[in-house]
C-alpha positions as CSV (number, residue, x, y, z in Angstrom):
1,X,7.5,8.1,-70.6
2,X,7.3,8.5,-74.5
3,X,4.9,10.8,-76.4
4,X,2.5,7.8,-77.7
5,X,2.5,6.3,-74.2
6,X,1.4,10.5,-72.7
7,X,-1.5,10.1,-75.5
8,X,-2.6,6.9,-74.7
9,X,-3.0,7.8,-70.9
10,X,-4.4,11.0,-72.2
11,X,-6.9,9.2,-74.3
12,X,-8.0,6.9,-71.7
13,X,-8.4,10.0,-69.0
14,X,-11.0,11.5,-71.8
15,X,-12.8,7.9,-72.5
16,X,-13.3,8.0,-68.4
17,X,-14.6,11.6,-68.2
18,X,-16.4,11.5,-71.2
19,X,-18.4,8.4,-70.0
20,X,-19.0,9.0,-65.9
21,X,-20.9,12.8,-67.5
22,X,-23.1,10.4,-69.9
23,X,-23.9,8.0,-66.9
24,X,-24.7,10.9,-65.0
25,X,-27.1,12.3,-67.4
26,X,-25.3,15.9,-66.7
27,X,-26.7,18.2,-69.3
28,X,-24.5,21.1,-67.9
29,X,-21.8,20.6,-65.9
30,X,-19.1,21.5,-67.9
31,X,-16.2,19.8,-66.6
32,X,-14.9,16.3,-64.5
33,X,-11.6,16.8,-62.5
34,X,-9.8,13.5,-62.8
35,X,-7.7,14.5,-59.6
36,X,-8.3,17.3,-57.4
37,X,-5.5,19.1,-55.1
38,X,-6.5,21.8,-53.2
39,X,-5.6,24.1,-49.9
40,X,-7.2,26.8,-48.1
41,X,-6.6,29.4,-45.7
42,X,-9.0,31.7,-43.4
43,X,-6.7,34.0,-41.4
44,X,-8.5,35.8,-38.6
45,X,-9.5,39.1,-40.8
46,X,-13.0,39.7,-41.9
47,X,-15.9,42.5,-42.8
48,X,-19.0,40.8,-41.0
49,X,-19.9,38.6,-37.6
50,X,-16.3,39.1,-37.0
51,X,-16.9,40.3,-32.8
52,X,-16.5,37.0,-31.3
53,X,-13.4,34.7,-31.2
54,X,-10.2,34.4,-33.0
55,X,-10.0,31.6,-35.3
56,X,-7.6,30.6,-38.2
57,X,-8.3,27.6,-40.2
58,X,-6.6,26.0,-42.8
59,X,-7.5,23.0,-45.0
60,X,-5.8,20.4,-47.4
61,X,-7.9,18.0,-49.8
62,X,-7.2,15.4,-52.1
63,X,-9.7,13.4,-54.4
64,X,-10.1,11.4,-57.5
65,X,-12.5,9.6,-59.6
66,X,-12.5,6.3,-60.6
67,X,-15.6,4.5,-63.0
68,X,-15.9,1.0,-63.2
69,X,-18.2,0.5,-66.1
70,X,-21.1,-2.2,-66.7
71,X,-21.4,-3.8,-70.1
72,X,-24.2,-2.2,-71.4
73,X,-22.0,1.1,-71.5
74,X,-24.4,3.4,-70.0
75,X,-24.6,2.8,-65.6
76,X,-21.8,2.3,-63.7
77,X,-20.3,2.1,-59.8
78,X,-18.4,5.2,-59.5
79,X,-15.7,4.8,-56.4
80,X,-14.5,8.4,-55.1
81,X,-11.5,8.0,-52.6
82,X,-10.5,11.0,-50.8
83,X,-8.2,12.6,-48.2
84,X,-8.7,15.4,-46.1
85,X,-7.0,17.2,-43.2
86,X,-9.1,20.9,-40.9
87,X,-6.6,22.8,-38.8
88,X,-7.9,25.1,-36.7
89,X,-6.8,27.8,-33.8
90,X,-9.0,29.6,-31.4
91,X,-7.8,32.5,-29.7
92,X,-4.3,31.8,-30.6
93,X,-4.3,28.6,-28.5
94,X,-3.1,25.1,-28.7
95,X,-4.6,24.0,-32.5
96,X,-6.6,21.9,-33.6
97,X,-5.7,19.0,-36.1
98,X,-8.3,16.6,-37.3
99,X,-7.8,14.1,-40.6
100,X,-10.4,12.1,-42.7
101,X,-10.2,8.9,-44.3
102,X,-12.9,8.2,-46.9
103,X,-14.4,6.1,-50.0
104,X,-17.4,7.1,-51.2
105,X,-19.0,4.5,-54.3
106,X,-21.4,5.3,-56.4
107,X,-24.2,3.3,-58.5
108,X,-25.0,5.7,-61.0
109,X,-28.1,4.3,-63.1
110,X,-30.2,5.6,-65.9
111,X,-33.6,5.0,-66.3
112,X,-34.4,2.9,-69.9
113,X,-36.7,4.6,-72.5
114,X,-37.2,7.8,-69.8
115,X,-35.6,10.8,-68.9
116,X,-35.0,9.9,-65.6
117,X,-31.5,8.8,-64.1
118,X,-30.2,8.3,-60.5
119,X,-27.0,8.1,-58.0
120,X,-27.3,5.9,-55.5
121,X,-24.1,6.5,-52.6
122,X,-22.6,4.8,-49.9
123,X,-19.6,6.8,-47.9
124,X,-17.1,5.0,-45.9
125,X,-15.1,7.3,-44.0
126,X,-13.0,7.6,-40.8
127,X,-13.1,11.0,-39.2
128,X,-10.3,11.4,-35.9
129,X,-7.6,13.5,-34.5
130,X,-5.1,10.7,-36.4
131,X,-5.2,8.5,-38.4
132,X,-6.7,5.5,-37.3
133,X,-6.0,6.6,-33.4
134,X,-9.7,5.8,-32.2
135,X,-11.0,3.2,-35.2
136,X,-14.5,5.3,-35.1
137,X,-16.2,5.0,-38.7
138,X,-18.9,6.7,-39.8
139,X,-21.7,5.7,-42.7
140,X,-23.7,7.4,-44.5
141,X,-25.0,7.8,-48.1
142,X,-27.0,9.8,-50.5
143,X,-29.6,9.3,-53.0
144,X,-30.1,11.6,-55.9
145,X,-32.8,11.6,-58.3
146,X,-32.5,13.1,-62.0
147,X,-34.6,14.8,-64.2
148,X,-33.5,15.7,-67.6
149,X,-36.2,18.1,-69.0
150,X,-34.0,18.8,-71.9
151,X,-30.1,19.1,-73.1
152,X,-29.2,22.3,-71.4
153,X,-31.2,21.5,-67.9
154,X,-31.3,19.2,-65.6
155,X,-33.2,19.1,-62.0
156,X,-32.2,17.0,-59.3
157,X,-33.8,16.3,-56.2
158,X,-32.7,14.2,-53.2
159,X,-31.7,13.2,-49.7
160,X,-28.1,12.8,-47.5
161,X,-27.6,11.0,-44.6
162,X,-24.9,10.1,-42.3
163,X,-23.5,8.7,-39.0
164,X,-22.1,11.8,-37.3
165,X,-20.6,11.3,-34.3
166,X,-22.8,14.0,-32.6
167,X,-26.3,12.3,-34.4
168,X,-27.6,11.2,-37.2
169,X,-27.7,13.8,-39.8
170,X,-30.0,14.2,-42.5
171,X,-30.6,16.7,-45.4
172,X,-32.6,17.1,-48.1
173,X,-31.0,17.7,-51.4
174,X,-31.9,19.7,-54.3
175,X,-30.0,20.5,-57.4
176,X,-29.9,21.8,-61.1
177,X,-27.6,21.6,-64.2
178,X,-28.4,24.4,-66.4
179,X,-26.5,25.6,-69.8
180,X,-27.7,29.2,-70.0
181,X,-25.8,30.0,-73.1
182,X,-23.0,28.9,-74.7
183,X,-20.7,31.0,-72.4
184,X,-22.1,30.8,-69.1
185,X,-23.6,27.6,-67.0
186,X,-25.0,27.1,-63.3
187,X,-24.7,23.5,-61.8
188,X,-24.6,21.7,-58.4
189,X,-26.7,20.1,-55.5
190,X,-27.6,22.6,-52.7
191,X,-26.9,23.0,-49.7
192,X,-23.6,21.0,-50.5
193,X,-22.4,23.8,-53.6
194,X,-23.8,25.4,-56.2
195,X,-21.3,27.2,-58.9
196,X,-22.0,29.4,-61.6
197,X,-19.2,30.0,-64.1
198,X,-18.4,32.0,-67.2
199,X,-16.1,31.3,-70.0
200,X,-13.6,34.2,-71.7
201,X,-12.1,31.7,-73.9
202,X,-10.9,28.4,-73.9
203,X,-7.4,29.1,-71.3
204,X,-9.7,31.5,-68.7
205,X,-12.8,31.1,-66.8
206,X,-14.2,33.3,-63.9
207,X,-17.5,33.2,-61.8
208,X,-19.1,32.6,-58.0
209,X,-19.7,29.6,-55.3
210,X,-21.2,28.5,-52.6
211,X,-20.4,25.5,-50.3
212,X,-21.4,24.7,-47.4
213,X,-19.3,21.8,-45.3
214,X,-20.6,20.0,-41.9
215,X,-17.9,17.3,-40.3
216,X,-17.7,15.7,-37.4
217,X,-14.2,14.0,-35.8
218,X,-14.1,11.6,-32.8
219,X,-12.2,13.0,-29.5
220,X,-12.9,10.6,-26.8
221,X,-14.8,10.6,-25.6
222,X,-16.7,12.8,-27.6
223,X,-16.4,15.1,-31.0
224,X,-15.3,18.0,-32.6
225,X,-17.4,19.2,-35.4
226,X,-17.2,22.5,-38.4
227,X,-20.3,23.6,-39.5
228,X,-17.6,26.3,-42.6
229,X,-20.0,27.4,-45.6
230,X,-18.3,29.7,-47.6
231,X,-19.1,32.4,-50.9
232,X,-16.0,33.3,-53.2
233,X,-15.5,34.3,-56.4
234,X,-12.9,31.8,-58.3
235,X,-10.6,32.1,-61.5
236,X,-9.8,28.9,-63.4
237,X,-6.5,29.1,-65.3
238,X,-5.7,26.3,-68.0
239,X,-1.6,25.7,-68.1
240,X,-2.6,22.9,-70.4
241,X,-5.1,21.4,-72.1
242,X,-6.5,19.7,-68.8
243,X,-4.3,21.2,-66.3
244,X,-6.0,23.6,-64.4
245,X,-5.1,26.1,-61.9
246,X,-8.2,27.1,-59.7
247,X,-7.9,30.3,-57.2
248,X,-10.5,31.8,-55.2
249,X,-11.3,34.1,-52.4
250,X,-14.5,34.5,-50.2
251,X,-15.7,34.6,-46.8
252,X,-17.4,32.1,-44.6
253,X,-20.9,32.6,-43.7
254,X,-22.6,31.3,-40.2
255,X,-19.3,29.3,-39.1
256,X,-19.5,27.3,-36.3
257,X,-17.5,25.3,-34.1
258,X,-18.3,23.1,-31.5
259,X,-17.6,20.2,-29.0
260,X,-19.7,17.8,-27.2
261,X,-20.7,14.1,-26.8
262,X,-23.0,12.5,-28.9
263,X,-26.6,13.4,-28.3
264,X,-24.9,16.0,-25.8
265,X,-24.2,19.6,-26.8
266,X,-21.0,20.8,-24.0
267,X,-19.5,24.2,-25.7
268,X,-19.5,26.2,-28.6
269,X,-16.2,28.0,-29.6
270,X,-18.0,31.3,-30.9
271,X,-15.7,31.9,-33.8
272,X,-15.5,34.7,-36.2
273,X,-16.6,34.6,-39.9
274,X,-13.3,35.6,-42.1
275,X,-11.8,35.9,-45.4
276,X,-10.9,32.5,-46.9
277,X,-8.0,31.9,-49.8
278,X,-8.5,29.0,-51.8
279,X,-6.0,27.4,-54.9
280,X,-6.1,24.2,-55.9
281,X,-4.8,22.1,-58.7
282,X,-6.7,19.6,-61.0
283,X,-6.0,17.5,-64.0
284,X,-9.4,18.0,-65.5
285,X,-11.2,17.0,-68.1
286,X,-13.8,19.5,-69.7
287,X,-16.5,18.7,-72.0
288,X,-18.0,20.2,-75.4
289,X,-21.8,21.0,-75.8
């Protein structure tokens, strides 16, 4: 591939970016990853609730974005595909392997004349020990309603539900984008994740999250389900212009792992909280303010 034909992709990555932030109405967040790589690691060694069982989980991820946009420039659907795959070991048994399928779409809309936006999402996803072995899919969806008070904040507040094969699962969202200064921003939607980073210069960025991750995977003839938040500090390296090396290291908080039927609670595991590694590896698009 030729240098005009590398530019032209390149330009058409920043026309994408550029326009899902405006549709989003996100004053802060400072960044869209295009594509999204990323593996971690929690090895049974850690400083607090670490008395109870042996566990070691790993995890791979892969997602992207794609906008498809509506003619008056401004809302658009938003589709989200993703793959992802938990391993995890208790007491140095058999493992555990579980994989997820999904395609989350997104109506993102902005409110004419006001200062008022929302996303409106559907999520597709299958959720099973393999691929396809059982056919189980869950549904779910989230609505998210956006306030911009003024070009460095936004607040958002809304609600997520889905189909999990132990219930139905609902949570209350709330959420803020937030350009402190010119070197230092706080953005996301808690209790999903909420990250507060710091610029250096242009190649480095440092700073602190928190995620919090509840899934569910169909065993018949019941489930297997990962309640793994986690707190870490992260470095973002730029190789490039857009790509981005991200590594990070934390601990998980309150983990949780458990089996049962649905409606039915049968065993928790009574696993340790541990160190997590993180790296992953984006082609990322970030913005100026």
């Amino acid at each position: 591939m030729n240098h005009q034909h590398l530019n032209h992709w390149y330009n058409m990555l920043i026309f994408v970016a550029v326009f899902i932030l405006n549709i989003q109405q996100s004053a802060a967040q400072p960044y869209l990853d295009i594509v999204n790589i990323k593996y971690s690691n929690s090895p049974n060694a850690g400083f607090i609730n670490h008395n109870k069982n042996e566990i070691n989980i790993q995890y791979l991820g892969v997602n992207t974005n794609l906008p498809i946009q509506f003619k008056n420039k401004k809302d658009a659907i938003i589709i989200s595909p993703f793959f992802e795959n938990w391993m995890a070991k208790v007491n140095s048994l058999n493992q555990e392997r579980y994989y997820s399928i999904g395609l989350p779409v997104t109506l993102s809309k902005s409110l004419k004349n006001t200062s008022w936006s929302f996303l409106l999402t559907g999520i597709f996803r299958m959720n099973d020990s393999k691929i396809d072995e059982h056919g189980k899919m869950q549904v779910g969806g989230a609505f998210i309603l956006n306030y911009k008070r003024n070009e460095n904040l936004t607040w958002k507040l809304g609600i997520y539900v889905n189909n999990e094969f132990f219930n139905v699962f609902v949570m209350p969202l709330a959420g803020i984008d937030w350009k402190i200064d010119d070197r230092n921003i706080l953005f996301g939607v808690l209790p999903g994740n909420l990250t507060y980073e710091h610029r250096i210069n242009d190649h480095m960025y440092y700073g602190a999250c928190f995620r919090a991750i509840t899934n569910s995977y169909y065993t018949s003839p019941g489930y297997w389900r990962i309640d793994e938040n986690q707190l870490g500090l992260y470095l973002d390296a730029y190789l490039s212009k857009s790509i981005v090396l991200n590594m990070e290291v934390g601990h998980s908080l309150f983990r949780k792992v458990r089996t049962g039927v649905k409606d039915v609670f049968i065993s928790d595991a009574g696993v340790n909280d541990n160190f997590y590694f993180r790296i992953s590896l984006a082609y990322r698009v970030r913005f100026k303010k």
